[in-house]
PASENU-315679 format. One record per atom (N, C-alpha, C): residue number from 1; residue in three letters; atom name; x, y, z. Coordinates in nm, 3 decimals. Each point is the difference from the previous one (the first is absolute). Layout:
N
<node><num>NUM</num><residu>ALA</residu><atome>CA</atome><east>X</east><north>Y</north><up>Z</up></node>
...
This chain:
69
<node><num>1</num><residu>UNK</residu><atome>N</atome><east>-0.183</east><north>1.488</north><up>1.063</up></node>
<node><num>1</num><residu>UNK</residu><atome>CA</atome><east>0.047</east><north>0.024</north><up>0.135</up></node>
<node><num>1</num><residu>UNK</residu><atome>C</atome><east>0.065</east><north>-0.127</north><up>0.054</up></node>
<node><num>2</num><residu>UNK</residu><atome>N</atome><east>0.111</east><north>-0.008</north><up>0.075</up></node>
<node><num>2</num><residu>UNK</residu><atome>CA</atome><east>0.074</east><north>-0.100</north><up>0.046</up></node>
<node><num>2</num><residu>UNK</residu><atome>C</atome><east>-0.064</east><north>0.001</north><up>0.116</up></node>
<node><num>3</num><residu>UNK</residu><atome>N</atome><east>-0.029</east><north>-0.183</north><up>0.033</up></node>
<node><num>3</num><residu>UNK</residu><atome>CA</atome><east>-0.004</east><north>-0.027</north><up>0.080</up></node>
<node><num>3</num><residu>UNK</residu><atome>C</atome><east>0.116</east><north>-0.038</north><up>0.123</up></node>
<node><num>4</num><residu>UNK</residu><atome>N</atome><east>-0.039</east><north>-0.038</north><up>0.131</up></node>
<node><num>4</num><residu>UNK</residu><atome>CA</atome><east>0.082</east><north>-0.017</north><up>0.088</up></node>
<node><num>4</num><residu>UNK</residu><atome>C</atome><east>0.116</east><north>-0.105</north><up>0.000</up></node>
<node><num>5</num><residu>UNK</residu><atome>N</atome><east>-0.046</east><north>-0.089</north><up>-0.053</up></node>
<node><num>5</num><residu>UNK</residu><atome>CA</atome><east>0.078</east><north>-0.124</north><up>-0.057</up></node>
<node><num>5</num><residu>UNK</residu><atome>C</atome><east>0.100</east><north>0.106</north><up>-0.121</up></node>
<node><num>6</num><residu>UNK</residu><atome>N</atome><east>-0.045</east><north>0.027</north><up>-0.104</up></node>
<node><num>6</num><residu>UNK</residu><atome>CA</atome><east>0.105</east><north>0.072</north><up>-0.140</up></node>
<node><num>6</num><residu>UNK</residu><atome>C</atome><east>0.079</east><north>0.101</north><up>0.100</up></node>
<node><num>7</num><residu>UNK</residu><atome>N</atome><east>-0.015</east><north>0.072</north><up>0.084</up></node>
<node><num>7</num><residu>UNK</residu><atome>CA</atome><east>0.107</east><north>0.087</north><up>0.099</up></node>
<node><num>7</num><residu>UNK</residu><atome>C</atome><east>0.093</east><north>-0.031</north><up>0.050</up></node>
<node><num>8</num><residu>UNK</residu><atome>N</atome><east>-0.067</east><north>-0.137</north><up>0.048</up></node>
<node><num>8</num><residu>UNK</residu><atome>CA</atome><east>0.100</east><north>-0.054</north><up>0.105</up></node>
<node><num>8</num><residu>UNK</residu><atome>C</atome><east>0.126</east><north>-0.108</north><up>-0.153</up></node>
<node><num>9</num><residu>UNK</residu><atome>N</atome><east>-0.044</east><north>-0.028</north><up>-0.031</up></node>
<node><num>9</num><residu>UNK</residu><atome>CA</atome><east>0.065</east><north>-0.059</north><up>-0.104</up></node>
<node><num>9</num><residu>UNK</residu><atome>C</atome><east>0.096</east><north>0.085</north><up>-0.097</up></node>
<node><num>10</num><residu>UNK</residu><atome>N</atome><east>-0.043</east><north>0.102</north><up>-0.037</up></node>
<node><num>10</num><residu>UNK</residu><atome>CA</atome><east>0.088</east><north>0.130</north><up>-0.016</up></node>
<node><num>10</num><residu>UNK</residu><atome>C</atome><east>0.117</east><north>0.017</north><up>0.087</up></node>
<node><num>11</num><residu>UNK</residu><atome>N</atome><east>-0.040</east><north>0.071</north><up>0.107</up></node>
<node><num>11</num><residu>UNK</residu><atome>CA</atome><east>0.076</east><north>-0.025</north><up>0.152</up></node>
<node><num>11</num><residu>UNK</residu><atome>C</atome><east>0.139</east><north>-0.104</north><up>0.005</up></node>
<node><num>12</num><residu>UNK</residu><atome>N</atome><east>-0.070</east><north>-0.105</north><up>-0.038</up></node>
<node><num>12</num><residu>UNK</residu><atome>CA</atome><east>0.108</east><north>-0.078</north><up>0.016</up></node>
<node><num>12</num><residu>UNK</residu><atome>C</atome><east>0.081</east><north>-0.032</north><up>-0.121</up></node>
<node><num>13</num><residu>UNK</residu><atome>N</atome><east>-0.075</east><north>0.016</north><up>-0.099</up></node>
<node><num>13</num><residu>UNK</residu><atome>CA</atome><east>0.129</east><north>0.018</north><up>-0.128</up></node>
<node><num>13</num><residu>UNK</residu><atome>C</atome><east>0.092</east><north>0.083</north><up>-0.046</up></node>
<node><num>14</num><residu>UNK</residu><atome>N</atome><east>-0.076</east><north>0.118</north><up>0.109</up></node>
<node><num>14</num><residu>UNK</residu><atome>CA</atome><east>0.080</east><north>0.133</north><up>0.011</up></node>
<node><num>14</num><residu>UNK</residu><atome>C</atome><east>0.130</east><north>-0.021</north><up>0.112</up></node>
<node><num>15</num><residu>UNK</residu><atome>N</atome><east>-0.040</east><north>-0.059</north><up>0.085</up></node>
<node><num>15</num><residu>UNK</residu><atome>CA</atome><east>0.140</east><north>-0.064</north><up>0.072</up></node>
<node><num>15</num><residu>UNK</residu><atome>C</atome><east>0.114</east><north>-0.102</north><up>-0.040</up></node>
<node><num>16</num><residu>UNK</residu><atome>N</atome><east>-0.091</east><north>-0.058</north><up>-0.060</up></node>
<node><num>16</num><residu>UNK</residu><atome>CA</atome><east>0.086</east><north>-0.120</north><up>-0.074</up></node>
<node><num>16</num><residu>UNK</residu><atome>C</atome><east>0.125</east><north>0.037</north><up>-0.134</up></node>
<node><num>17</num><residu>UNK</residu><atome>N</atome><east>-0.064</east><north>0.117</north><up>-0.049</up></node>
<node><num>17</num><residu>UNK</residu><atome>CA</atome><east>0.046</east><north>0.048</north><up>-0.120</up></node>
<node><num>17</num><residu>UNK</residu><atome>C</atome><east>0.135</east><north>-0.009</north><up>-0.024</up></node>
<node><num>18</num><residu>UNK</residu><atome>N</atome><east>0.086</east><north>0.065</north><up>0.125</up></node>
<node><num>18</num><residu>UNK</residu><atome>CA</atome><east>0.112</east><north>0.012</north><up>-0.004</up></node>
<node><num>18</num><residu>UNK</residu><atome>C</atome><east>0.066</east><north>-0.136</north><up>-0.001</up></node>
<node><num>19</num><residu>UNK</residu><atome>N</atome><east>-0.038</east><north>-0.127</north><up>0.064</up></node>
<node><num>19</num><residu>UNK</residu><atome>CA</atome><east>0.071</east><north>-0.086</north><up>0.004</up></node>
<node><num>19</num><residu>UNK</residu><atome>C</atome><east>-0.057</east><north>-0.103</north><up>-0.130</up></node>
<node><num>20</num><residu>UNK</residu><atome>N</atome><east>-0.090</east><north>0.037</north><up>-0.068</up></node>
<node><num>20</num><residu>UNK</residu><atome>CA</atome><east>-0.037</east><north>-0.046</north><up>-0.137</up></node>
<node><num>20</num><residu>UNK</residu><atome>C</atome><east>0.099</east><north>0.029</north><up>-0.093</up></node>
<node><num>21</num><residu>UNK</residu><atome>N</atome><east>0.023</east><north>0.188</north><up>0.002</up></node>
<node><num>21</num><residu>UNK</residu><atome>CA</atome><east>0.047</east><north>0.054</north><up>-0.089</up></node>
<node><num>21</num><residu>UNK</residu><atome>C</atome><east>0.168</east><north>-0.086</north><up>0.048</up></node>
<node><num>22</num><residu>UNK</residu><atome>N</atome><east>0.032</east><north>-0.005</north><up>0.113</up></node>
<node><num>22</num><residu>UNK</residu><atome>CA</atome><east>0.147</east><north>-0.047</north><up>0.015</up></node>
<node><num>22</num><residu>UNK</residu><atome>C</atome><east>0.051</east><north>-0.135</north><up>-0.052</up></node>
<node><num>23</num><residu>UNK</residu><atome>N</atome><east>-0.144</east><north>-0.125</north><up>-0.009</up></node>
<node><num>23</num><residu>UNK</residu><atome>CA</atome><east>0.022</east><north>-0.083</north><up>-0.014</up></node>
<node><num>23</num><residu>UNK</residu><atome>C</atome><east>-0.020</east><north>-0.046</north><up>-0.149</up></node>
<node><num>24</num><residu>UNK</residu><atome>N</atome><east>-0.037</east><north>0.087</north><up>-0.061</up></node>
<node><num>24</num><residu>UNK</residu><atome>CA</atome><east>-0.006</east><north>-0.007</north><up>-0.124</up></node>
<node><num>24</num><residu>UNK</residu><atome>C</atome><east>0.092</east><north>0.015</north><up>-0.131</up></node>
<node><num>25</num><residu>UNK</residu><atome>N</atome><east>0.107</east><north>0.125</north><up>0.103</up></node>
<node><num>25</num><residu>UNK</residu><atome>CA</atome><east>0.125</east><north>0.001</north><up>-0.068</up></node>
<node><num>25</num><residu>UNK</residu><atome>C</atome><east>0.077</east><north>-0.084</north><up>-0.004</up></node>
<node><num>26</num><residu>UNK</residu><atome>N</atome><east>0.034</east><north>-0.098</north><up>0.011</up></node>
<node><num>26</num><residu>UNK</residu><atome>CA</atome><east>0.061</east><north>-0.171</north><up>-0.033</up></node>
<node><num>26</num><residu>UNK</residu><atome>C</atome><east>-0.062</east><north>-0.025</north><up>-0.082</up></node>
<node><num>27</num><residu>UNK</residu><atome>N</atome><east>-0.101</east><north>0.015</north><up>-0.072</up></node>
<node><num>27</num><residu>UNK</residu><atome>CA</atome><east>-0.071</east><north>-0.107</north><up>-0.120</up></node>
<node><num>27</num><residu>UNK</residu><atome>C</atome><east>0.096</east><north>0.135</north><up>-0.116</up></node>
<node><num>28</num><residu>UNK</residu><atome>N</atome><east>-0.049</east><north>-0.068</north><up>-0.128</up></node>
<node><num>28</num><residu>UNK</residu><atome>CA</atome><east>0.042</east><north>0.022</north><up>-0.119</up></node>
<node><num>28</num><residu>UNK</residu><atome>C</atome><east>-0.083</east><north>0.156</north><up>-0.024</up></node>
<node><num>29</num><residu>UNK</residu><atome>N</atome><east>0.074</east><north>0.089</north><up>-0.038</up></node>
<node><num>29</num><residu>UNK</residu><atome>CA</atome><east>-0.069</east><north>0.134</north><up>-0.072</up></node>
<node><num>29</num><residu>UNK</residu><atome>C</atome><east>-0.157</east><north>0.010</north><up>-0.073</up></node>
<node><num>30</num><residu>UNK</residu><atome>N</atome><east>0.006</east><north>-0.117</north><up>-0.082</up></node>
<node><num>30</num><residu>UNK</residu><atome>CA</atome><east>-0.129</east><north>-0.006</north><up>-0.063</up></node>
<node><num>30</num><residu>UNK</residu><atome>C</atome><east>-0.085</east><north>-0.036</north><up>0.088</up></node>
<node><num>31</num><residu>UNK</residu><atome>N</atome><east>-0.014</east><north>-0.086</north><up>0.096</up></node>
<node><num>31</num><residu>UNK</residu><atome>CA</atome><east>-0.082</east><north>-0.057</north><up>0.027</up></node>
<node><num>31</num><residu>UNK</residu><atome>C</atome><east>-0.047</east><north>0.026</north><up>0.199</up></node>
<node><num>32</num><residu>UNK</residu><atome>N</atome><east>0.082</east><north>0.126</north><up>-0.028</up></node>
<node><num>32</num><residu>UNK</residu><atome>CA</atome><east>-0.033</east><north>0.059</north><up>0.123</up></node>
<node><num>32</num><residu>UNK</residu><atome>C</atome><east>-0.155</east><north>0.049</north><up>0.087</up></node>
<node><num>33</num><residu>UNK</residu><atome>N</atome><east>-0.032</east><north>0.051</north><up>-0.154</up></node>
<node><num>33</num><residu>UNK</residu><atome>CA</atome><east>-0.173</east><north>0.040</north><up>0.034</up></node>
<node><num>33</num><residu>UNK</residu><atome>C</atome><east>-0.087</east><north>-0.069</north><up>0.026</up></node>
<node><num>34</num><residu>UNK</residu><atome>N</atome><east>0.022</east><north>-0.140</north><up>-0.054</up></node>
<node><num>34</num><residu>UNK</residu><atome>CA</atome><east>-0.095</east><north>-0.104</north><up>-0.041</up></node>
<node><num>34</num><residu>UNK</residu><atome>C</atome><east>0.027</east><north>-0.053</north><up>0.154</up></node>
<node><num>35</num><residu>UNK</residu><atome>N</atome><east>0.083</east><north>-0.036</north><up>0.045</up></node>
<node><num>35</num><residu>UNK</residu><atome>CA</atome><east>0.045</east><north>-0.018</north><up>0.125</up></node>
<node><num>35</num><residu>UNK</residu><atome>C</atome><east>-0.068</east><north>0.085</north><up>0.123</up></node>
<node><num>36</num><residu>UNK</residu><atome>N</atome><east>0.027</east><north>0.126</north><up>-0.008</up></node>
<node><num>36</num><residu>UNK</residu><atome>CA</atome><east>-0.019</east><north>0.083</north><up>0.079</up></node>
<node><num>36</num><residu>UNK</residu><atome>C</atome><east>-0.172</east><north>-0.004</north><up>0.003</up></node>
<node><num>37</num><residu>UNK</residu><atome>N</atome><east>-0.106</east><north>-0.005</north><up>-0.116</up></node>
<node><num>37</num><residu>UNK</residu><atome>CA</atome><east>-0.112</east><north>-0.051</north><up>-0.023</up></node>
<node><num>37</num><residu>UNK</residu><atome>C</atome><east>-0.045</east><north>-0.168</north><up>0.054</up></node>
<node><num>38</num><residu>UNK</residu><atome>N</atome><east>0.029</east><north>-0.061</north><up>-0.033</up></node>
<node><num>38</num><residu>UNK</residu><atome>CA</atome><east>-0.020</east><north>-0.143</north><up>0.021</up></node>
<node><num>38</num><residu>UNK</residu><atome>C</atome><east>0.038</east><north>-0.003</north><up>0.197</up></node>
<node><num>39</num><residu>UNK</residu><atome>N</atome><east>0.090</east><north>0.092</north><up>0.087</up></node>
<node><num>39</num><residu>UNK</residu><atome>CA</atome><east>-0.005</east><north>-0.027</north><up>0.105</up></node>
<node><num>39</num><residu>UNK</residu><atome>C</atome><east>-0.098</east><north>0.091</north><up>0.079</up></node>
<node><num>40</num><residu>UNK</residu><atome>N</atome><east>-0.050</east><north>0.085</north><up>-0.068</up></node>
<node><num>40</num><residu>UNK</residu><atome>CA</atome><east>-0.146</east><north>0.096</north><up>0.044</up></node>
<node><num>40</num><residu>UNK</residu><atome>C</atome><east>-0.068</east><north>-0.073</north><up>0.018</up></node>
<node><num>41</num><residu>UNK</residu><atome>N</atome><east>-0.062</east><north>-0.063</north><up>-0.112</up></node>
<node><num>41</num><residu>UNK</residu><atome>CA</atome><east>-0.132</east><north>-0.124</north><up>-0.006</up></node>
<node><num>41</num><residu>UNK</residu><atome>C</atome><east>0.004</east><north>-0.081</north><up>0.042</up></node>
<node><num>42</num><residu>UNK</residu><atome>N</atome><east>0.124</east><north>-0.062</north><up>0.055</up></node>
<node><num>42</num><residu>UNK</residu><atome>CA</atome><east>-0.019</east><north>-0.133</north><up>0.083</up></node>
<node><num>42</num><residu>UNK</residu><atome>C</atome><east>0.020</east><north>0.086</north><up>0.164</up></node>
<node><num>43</num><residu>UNK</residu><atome>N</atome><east>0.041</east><north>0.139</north><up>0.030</up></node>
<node><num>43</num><residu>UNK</residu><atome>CA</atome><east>-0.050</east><north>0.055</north><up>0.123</up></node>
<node><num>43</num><residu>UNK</residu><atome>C</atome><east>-0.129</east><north>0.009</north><up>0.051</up></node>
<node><num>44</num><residu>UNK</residu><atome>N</atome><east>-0.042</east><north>0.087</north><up>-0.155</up></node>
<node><num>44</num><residu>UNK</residu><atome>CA</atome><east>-0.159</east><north>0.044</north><up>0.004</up></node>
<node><num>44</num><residu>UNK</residu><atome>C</atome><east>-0.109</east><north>-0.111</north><up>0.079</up></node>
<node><num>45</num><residu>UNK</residu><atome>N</atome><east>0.017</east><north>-0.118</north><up>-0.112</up></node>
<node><num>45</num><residu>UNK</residu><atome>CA</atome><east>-0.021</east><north>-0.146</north><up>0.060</up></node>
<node><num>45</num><residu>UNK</residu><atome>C</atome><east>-0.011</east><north>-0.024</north><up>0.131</up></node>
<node><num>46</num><residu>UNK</residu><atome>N</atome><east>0.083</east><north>-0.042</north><up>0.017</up></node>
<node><num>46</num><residu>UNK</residu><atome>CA</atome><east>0.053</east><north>-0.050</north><up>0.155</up></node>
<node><num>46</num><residu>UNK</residu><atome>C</atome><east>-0.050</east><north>0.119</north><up>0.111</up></node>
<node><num>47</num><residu>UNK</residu><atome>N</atome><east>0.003</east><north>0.131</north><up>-0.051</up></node>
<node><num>47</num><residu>UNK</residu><atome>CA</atome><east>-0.098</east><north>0.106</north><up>0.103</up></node>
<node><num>47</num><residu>UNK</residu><atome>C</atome><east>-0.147</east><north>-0.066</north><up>0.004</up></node>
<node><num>48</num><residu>UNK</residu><atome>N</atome><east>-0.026</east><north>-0.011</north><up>-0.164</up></node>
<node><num>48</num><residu>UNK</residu><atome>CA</atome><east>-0.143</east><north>0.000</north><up>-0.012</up></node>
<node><num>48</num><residu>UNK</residu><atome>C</atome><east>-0.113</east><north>-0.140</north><up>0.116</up></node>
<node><num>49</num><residu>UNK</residu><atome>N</atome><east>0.108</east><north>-0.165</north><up>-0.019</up></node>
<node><num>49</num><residu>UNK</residu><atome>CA</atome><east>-0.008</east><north>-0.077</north><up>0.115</up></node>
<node><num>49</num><residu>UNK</residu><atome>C</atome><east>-0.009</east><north>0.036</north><up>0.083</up></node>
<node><num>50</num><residu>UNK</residu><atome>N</atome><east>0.095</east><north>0.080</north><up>0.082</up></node>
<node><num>50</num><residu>UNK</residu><atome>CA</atome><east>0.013</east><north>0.059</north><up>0.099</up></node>
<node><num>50</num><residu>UNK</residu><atome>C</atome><east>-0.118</east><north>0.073</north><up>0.105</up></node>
<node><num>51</num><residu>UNK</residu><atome>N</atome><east>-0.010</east><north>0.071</north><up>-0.123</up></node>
<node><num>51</num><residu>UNK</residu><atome>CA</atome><east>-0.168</east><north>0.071</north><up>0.089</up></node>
<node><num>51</num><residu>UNK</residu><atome>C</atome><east>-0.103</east><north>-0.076</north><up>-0.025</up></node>
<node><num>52</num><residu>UNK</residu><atome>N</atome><east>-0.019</east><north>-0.114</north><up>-0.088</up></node>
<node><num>52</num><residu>UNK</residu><atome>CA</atome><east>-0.108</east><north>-0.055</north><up>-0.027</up></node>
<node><num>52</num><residu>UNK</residu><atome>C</atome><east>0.008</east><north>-0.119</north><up>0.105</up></node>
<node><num>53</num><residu>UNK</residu><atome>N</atome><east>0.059</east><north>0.001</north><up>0.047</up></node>
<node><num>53</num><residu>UNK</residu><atome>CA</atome><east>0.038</east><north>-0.122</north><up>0.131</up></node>
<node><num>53</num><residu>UNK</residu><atome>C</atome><east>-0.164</east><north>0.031</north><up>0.096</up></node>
<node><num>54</num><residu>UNK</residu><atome>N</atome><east>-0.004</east><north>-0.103</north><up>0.070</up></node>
<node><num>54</num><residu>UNK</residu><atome>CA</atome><east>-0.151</east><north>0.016</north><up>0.106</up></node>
<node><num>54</num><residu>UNK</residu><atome>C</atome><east>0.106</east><north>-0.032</north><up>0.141</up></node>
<node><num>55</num><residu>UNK</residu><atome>N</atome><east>0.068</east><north>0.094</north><up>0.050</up></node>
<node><num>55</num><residu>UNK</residu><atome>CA</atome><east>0.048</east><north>-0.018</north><up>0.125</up></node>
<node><num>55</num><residu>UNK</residu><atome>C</atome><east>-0.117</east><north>0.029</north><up>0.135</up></node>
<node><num>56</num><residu>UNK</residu><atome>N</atome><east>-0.015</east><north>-0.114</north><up>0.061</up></node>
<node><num>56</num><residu>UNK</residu><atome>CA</atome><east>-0.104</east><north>-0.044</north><up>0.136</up></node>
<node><num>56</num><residu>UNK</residu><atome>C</atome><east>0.031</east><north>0.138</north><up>0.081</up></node>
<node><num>57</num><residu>UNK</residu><atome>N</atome><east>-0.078</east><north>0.003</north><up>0.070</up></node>
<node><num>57</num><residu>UNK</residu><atome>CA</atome><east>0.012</east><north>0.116</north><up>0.123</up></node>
<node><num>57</num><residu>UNK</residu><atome>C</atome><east>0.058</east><north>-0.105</north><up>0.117</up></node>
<node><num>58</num><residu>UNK</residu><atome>N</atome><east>0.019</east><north>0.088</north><up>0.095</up></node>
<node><num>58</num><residu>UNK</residu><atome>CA</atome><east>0.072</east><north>-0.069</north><up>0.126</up></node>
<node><num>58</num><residu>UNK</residu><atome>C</atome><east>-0.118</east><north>-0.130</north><up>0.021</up></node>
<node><num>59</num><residu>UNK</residu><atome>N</atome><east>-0.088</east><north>0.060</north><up>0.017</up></node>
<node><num>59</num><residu>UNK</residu><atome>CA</atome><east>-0.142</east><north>-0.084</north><up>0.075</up></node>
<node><num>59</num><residu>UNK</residu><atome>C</atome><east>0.021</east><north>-0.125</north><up>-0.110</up></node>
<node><num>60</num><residu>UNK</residu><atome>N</atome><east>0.001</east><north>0.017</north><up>-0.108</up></node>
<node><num>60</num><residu>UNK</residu><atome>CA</atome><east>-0.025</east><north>-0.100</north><up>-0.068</up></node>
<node><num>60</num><residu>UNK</residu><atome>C</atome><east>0.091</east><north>-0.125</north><up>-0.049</up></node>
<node><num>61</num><residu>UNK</residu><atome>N</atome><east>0.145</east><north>0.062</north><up>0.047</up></node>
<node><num>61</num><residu>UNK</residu><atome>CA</atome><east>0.123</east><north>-0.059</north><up>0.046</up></node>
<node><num>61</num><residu>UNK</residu><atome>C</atome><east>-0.023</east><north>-0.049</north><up>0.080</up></node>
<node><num>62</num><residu>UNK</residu><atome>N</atome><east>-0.015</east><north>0.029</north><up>0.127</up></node>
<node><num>62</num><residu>UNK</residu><atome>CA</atome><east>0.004</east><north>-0.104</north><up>0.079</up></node>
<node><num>62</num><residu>UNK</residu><atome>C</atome><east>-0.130</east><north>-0.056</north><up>0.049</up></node>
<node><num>63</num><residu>UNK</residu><atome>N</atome><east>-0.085</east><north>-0.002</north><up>-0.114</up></node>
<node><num>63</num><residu>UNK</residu><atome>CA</atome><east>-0.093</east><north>-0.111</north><up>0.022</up></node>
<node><num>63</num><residu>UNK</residu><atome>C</atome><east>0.027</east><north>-0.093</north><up>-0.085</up></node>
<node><num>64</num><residu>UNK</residu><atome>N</atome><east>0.082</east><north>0.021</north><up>-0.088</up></node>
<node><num>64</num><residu>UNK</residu><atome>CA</atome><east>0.068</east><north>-0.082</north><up>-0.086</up></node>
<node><num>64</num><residu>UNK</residu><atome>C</atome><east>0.120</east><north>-0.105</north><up>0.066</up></node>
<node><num>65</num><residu>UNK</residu><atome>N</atome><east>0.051</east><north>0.057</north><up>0.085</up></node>
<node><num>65</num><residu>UNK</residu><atome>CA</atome><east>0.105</east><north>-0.044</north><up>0.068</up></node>
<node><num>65</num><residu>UNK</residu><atome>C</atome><east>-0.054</east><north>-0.095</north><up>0.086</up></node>
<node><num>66</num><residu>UNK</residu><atome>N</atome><east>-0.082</east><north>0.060</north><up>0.019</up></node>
<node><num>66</num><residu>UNK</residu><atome>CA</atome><east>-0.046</east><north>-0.076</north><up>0.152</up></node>
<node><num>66</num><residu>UNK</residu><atome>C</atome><east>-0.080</east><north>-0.148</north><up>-0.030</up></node>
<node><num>67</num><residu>UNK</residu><atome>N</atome><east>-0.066</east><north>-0.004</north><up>-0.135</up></node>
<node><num>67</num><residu>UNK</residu><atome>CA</atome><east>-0.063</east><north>-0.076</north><up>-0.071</up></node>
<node><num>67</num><residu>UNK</residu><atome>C</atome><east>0.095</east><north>-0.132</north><up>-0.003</up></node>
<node><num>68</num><residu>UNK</residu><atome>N</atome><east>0.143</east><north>0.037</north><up>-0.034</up></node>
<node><num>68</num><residu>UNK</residu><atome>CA</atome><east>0.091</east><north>-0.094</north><up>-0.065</up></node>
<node><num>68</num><residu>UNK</residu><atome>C</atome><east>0.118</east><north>-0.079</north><up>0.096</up></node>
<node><num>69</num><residu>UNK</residu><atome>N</atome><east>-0.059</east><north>0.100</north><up>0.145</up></node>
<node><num>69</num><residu>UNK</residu><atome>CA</atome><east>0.065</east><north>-0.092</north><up>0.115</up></node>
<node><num>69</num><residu>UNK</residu><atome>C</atome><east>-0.056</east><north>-0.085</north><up>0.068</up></node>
């Protein structure tokens, strides 16, 4: 079963697709797939950071803020 993170990451490779698939046609015939692969996984990636981030709540922002003035 996919989790919420694998959906949303779907989601967005499903949007991306088209301008993957567009930008891919400039490279060489052979090496289109490998391409079109190799820029999934460095998406996937960069999603996967993404949600693994610890973003503060408001409260904790600006006790943070307030700390550093």
């Amino acid at each position: 079963m996919l989790g919420i993170k694998d959906k949303e990451a779907i989601m967005i490779l499903e949007s991306l697709d088209f301008k993957i698939r567009k930008h891919v046609k400039e490279t060489v015939l052979d090496e289109r797939d490998d391409l079109s692969q190799e820029i999934k996984i460095k998406i996937i990636e960069k999603v996967d950071i993404f949600f693994d981030e610890d973003v503060p709540g408001f409260f904790e922002f600006a006790q943070t803020y307030s700390l550093k003035r």
